[in-house]
C-alpha positions as CSV (number, residue, x, y, z in Angstrom):
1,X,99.0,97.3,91.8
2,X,98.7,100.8,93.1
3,X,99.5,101.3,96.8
4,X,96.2,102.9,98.9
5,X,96.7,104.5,102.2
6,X,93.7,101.8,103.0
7,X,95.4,98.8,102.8
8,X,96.0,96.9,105.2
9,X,99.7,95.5,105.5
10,X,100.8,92.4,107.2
11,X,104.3,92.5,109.1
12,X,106.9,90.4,108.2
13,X,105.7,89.9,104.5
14,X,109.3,90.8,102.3
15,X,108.6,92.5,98.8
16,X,109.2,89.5,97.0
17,X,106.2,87.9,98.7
18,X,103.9,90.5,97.9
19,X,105.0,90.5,94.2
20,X,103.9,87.0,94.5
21,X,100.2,86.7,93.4
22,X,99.5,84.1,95.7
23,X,101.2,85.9,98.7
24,X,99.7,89.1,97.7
25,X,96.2,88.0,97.0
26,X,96.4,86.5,101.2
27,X,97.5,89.4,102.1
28,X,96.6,92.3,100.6
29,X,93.4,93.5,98.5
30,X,92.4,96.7,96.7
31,X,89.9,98.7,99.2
32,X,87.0,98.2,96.8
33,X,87.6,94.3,96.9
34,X,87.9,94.2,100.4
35,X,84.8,95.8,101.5
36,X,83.0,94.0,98.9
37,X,84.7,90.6,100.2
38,X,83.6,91.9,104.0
39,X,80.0,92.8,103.2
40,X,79.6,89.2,101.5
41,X,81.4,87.5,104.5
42,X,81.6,89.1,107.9
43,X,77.5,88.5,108.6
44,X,78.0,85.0,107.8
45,X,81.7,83.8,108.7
46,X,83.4,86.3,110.8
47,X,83.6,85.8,113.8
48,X,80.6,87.0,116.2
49,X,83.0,88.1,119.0
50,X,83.4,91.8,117.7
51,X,87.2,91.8,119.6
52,X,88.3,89.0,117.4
53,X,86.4,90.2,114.4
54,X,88.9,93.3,114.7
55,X,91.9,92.0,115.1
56,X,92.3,88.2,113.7
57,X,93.0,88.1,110.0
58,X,90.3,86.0,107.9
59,X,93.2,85.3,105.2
60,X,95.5,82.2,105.0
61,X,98.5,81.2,102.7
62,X,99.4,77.7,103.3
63,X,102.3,78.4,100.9
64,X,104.5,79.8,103.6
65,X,107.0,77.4,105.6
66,X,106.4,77.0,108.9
67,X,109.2,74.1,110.3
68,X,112.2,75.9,109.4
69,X,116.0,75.7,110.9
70,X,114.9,79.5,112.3
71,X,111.7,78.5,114.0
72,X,113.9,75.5,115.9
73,X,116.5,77.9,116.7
74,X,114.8,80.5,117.9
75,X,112.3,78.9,119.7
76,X,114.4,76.5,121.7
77,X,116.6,79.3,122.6
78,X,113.3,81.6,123.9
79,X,112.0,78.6,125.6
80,X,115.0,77.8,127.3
81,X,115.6,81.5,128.2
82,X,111.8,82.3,129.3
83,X,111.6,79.2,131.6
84,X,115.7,80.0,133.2
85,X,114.5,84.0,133.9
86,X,110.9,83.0,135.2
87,X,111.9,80.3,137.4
88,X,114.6,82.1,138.7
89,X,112.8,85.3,139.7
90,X,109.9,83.4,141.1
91,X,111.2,83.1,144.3
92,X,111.1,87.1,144.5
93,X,108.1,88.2,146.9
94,X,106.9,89.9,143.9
95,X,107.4,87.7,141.3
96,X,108.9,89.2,137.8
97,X,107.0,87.4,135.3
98,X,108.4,87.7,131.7
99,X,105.5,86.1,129.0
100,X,106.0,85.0,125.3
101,X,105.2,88.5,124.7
102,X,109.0,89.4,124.8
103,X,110.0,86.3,123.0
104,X,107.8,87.4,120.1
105,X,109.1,90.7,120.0
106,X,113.0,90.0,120.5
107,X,112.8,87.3,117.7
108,X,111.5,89.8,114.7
109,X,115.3,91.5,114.5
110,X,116.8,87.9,114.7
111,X,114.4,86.6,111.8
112,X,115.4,89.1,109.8
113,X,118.9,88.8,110.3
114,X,119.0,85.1,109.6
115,X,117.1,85.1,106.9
116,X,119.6,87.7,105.6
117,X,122.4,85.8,107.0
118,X,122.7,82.6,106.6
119,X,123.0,80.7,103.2
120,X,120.0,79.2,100.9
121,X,121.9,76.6,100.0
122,X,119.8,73.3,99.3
123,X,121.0,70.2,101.0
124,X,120.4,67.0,99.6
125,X,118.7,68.2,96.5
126,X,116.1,65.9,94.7
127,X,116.7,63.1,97.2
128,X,113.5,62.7,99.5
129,X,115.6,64.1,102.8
130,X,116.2,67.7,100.7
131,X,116.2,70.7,102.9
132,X,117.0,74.2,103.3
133,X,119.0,76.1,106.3
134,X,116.7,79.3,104.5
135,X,113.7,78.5,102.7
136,X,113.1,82.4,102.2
137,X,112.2,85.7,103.9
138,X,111.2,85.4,107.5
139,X,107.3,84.8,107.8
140,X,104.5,85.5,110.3
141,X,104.0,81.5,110.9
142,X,107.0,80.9,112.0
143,X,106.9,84.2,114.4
144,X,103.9,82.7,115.7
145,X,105.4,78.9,116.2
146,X,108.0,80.4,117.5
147,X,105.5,82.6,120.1
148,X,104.0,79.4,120.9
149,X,107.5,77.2,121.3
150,X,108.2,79.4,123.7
151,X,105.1,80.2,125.6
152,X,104.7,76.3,125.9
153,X,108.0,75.8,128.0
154,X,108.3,79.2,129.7
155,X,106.5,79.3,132.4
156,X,107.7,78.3,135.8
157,X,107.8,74.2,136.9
158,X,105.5,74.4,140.1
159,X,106.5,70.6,140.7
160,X,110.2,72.2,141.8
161,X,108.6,73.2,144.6
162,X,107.9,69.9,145.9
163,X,111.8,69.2,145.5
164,X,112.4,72.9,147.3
165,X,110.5,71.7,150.6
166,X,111.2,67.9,150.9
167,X,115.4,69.2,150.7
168,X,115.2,72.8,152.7
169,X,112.3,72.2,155.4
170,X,111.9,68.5,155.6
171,X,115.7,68.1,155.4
172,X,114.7,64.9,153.5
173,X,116.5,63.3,150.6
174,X,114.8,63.3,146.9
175,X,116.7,61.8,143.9
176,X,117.6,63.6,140.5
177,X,116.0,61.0,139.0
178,X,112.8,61.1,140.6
179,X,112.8,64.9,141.2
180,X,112.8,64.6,136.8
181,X,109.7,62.6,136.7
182,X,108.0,64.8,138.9
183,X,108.7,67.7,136.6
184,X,108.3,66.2,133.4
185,X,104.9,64.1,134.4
186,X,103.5,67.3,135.4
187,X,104.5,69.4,132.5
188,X,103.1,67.0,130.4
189,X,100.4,65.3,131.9
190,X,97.9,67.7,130.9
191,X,98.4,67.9,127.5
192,X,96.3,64.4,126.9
193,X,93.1,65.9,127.7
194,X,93.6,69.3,126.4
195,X,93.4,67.9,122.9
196,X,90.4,65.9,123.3
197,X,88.7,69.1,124.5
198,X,89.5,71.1,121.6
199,X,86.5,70.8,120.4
200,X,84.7,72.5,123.0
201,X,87.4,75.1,123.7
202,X,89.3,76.1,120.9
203,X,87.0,75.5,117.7
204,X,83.8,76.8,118.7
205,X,83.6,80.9,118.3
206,X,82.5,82.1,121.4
207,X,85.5,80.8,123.1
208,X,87.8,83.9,122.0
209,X,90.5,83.8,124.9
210,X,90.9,87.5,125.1
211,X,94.5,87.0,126.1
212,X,95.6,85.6,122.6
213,X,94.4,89.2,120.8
214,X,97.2,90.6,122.4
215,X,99.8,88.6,121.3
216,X,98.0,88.9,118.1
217,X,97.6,92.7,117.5
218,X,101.6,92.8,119.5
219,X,99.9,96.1,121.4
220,X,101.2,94.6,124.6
221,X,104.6,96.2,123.5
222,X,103.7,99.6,123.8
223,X,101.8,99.6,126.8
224,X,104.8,97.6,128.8
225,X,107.4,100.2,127.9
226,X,106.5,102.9,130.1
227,X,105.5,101.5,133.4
228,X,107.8,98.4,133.1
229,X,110.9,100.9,132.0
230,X,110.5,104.5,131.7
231,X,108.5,105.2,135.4
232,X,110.6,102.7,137.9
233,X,110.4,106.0,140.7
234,X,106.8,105.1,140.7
235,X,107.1,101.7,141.6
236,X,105.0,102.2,145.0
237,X,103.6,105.6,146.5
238,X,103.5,105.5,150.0
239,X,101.8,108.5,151.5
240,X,102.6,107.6,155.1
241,X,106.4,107.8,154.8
242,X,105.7,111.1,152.7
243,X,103.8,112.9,156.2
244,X,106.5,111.4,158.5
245,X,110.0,111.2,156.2
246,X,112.3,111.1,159.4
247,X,110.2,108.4,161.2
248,X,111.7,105.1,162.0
249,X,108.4,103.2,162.5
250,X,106.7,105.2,159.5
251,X,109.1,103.3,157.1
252,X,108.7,100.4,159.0
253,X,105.1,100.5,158.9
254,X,104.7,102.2,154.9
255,X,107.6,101.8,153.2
256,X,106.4,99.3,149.9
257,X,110.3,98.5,149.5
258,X,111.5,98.1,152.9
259,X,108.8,97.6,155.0
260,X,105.2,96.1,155.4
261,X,103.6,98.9,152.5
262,X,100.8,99.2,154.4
263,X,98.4,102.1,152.7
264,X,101.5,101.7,150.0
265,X,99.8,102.5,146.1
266,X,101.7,100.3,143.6
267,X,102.5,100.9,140.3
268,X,105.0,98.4,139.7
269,X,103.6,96.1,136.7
270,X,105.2,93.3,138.0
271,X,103.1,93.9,141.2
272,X,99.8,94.3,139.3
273,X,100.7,91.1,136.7
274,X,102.3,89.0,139.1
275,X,99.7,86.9,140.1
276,X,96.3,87.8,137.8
277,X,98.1,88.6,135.1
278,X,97.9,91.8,132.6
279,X,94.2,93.6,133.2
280,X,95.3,94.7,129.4
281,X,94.4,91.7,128.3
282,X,91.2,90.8,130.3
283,X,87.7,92.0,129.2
284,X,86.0,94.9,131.2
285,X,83.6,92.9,132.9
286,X,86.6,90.3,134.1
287,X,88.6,93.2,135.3
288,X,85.6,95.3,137.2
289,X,84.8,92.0,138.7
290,X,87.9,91.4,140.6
291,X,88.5,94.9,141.4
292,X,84.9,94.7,143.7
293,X,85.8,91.6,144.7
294,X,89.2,93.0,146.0
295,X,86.7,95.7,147.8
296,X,84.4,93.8,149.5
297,X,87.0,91.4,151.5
298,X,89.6,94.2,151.7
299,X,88.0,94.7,155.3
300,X,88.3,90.9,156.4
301,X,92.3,90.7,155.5
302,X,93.8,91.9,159.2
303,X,91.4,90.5,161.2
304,X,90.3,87.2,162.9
305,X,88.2,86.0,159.8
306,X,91.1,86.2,157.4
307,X,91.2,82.2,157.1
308,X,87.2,82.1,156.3
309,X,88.4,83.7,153.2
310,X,89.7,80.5,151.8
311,X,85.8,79.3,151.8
312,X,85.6,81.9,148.9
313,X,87.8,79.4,146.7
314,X,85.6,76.6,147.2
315,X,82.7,78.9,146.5
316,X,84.4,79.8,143.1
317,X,84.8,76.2,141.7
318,X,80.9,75.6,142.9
319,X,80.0,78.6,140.6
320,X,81.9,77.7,137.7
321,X,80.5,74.2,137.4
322,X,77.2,75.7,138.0
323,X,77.5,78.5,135.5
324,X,79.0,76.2,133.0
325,X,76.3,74.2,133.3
326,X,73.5,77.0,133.1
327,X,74.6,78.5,130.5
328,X,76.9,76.4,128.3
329,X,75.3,73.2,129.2
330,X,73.3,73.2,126.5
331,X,76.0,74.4,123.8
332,X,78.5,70.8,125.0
333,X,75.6,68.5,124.7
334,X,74.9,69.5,121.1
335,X,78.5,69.6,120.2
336,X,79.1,66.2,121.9
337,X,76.4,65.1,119.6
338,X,77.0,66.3,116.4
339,X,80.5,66.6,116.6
340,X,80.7,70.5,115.1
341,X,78.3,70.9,111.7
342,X,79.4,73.5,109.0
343,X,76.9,75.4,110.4
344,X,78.4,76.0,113.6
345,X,81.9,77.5,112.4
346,X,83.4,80.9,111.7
347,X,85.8,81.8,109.0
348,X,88.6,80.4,111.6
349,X,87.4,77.2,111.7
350,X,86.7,77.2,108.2
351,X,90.4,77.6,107.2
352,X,91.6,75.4,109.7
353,X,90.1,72.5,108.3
354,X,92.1,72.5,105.0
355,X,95.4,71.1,107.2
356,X,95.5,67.6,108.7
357,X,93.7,67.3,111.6
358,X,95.7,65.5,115.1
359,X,94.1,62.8,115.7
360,X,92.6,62.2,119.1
361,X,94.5,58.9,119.6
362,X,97.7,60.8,119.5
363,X,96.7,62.9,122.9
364,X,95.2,59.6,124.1
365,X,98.4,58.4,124.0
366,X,100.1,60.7,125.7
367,X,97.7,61.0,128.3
368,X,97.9,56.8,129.0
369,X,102.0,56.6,128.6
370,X,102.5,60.1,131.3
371,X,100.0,58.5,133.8
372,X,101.9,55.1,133.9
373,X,105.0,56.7,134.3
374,X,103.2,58.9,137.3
375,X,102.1,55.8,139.1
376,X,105.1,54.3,138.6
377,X,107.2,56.8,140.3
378,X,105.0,57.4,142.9
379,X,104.5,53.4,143.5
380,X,108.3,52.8,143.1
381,X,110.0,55.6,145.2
382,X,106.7,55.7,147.8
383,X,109.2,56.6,150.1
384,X,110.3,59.6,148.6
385,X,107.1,61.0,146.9
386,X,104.5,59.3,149.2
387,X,101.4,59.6,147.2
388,X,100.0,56.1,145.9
389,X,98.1,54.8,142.9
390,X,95.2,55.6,143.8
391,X,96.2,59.3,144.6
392,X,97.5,59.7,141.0
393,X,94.0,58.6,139.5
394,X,92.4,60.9,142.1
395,X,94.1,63.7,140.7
396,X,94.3,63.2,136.9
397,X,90.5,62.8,137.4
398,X,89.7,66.0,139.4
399,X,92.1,67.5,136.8
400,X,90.0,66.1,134.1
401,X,86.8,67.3,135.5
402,X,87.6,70.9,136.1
403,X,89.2,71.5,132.8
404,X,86.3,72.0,130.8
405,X,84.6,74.2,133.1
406,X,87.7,76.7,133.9
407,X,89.0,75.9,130.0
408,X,85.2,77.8,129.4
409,X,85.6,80.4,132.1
410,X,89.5,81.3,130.9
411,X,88.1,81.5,127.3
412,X,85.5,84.5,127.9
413,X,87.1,86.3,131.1
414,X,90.9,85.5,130.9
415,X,90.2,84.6,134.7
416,X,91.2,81.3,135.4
417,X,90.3,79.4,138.6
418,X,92.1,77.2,140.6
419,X,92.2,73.9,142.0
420,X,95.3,74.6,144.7
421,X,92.4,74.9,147.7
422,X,90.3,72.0,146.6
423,X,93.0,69.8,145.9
424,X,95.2,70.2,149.6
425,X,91.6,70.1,151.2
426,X,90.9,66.7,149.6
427,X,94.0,64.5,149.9
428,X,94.4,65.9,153.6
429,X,91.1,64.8,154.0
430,X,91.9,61.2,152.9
431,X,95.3,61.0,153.5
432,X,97.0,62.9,156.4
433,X,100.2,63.0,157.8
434,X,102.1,62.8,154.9
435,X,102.9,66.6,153.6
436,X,105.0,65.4,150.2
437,X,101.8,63.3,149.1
438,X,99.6,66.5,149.9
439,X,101.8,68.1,147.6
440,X,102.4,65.7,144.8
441,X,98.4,65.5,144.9
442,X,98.3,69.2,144.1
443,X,100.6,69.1,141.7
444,X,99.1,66.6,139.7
445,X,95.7,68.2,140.1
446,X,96.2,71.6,139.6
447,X,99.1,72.4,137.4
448,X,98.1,69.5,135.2
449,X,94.8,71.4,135.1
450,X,96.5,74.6,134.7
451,X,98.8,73.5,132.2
452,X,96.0,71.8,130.0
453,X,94.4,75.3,129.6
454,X,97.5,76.6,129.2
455,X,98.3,74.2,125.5
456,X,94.6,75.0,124.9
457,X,95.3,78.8,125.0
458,X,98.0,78.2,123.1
459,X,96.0,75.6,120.4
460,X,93.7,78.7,119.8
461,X,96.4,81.1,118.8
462,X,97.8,78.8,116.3
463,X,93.9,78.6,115.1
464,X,93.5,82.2,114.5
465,X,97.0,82.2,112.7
466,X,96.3,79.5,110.6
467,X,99.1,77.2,112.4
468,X,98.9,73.6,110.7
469,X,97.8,71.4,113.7
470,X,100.2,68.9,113.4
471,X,102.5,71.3,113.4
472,X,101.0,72.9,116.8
473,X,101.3,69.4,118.2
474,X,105.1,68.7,117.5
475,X,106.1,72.7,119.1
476,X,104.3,71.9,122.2
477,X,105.2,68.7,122.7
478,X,108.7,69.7,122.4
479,X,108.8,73.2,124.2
480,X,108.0,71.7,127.7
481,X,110.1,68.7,127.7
């Protein structure tokens, strides 16, 4: 086949694959095929979100191995590494965040070389245990799992704050035991009801999760480089210390390094992704919003009404139940109903449904083993963690509740409300004078709501890769724990 300056190549696809006529007819078409293929298709299965359109293939090879001795390698070592380097800069005032993004860059070179490496020999051969250290050239699945192996363990363990302030400010003694059921409870716990709300979060079009196009398309990369590397003098511009360079109190007062930055412009990326994340990612609407936002209180933040300002979170969690309700009540009623017709999916979903599907009960599980073992550390070292039984259920429940709506609201605007406010306000309410429950409560209400959208985020990237499910399931499962 005659190469055209039209076609569309796929990264990580070796020459042998595109000999291949099953590779090569996934991956590759001649221009005249394609646009007839796109005419027929895109009006009818394509996606409607013209972002995803754009970027997220509409091709599939389930030929191409996916659970190989690279993808476990490589993605325990990123997942280890991501969660060490983002826990341990955490603690920064401006935190250092580094995402999956790097992971799924570094890994390409070490594909490569492994699959170059390290021998093809087949273990075990015609016995039912067979397998293969290098099943063949290094694929864009197992880029992906790997992505998502490591993006599921790398963020950083909120619970270990709770272990932080009962041993530094409460001078209080926590075991290693129970500061491991903490962790692991919470890293977990969310992952039960994430899967049963796939089906209103990750199959249905319209929720695109702009974030996943990025680690899609890989532009992050280049737009990381240059204020991450290449410009550190501009880290912060502070025009105060620039009028008064000899004055004492001017650094004091201006200096974004070594003093309070007052009036200081930043350019750090760390300082603009540390908290919201990358604007690259977020849609314009998302981005404009919070930047008015940012405008319109700027004038309450040194003065007297600063503390009203937390009425602005419980405000926010109002609005997103409300505007889920307005204008996607509608949309989860039907698909609670009929449980997701062939006329409601795209291309994406289309694919998908070729692979064995999870089954609910497995999350269900999950969901019923982690919050046994919460209420049994929790009822067992009461002492130590101070939260009862009926705290845990509280929590899991709020957690439950608010999922859906912020799962919704992450989907479209990569903006993702929390629960922190709500959560402190409710079990101080109820239960006061006991500062380790307040926190355990907001652990387990939050961060297992947090980290449920997270695995959901993570469920819809495998779905516009063509990830087998079950596959999804065993990588995040693992990458956490």
């Amino acid at each position: 086949m005659e190469e055209s300056s039209d076609e569309i190549r796929t990264p990580l696809i070796s020459k042998d694959e595109k000999d291949d006529p099953v590779a090569s007819s996934s991956q590759a078409m001649e221009p005249n095929s394609t646009s007839e293929v796109n005419e027929e298709q895109e009006p009818e299965e394509n996606s409607p979100i013209k972002q995803v359109a754009l970027t997220v293939p509409i091709t599939d090879d389930p030929s191409l191995p996916v659970l190989t001795f690279r993808m476990w390698v490589l993605g325990a070592l990123s997942c280890i590494l991501l969660s060490f380097l983002n826990q341990f800069f955490w603690y920064r005032t401006e935190p250092l965040t580094i995402t999956a993004i790097s992971a799924q860059i570094a890994v390409v070179p070490l594909g490569q070389l492994m699959a170059a490496k390290i021998t093809d020999r087949v273990f075990f051969k015609g016995k039912r245990w067979e397998f293969t250290l290098n099943p063949g050239p290094f694929n864009v699945k197992e880029h992906v799992l790997i992505t998502i192996f490591a993006n599921s363990g790398a963020g950083t363990v909120y619970a270990i704050h709770v272990v932080t302030v009962v041993k530094v400010f409460y001078k209080q003694q926590i075991t290693f035991f129970v500061s491991l059921l903490v962790i692991i409870t919470t890293q977990v716990l969310g992952f039960g009801w994430a899967g049963i709300f796939r089906r209103y979060l990750v199959e249905p079009a319209a929720m695109w999760w702009p974030a996943n196009l990025v680690q899609v398309s890989l532009f992050s990369f280049a737009y990381y480089v240059f204020p991450g590397y290449l410009f550190e003098m501009l880290t912060s511009l502070s025009w105060i210390c620039w009028i008064f360079p000899t004055s004492v109190l001017a650094q004091q007062l201006g200096s974004g390094l070594y003093g309070l930055g007052i009036a200081t412009v930043g350019l750090d990326w760390s300082t603009i992704s540390a908290y919201l994340g990358s604007p690259l990612a977020s849609p314009w609407f998302a981005t404009a919003n919070v930047a008015a936002g940012f405008v319109f209180v700027m004038a309450t933040l040194s003065q007297h009404i600063f503390a009203m300002t937390y009425g602005v979170g419980f405000a926010a969690l109002t609005a997103t139940i409300v505007h889920v309700a307005l204008f996607h009540g509608r949309e989860i009623w039907e698909q609670s109903k009929s449980s997701f017709q062939d006329k409601t999916m795209d291309i994406h979903t289309k694919l998908m449904r070729k692979y064995k599907q999870v089954p609910e009960w497995w999350f269900v599980i999950i969901l019923i083993c982690n919050i046994a073992l919460t209420i049994f550390a929790c009822e067992y070292y009461i002492e130590q963690l101070q939260l009862p039984w009926w705290g845990v259920l509280l929590a899991c429940a709020i957690a439950i509740l608010f999922t859906l709506p912020i799962g919704i609201i992450t989907a479209i605007t990569n903006q993702t409300p929390g629960l922190n406010i709500i959560t402190e306000y409710i079990i101080g309410y109820i239960y006061p004078g006991y500062p380790v429950a307040n926190m355990c409560f907001k652990v387990y209400g939050y961060i297992s709501m947090t980290q449920a959208v997270t695995f959901l985020q993570d469920f819809k990237l495998g779905h516009y890769m063509k990830i087998p499910p079950r596959t999804m399931f065993m990588a995040q499962v693992v990458g956490p724990l």
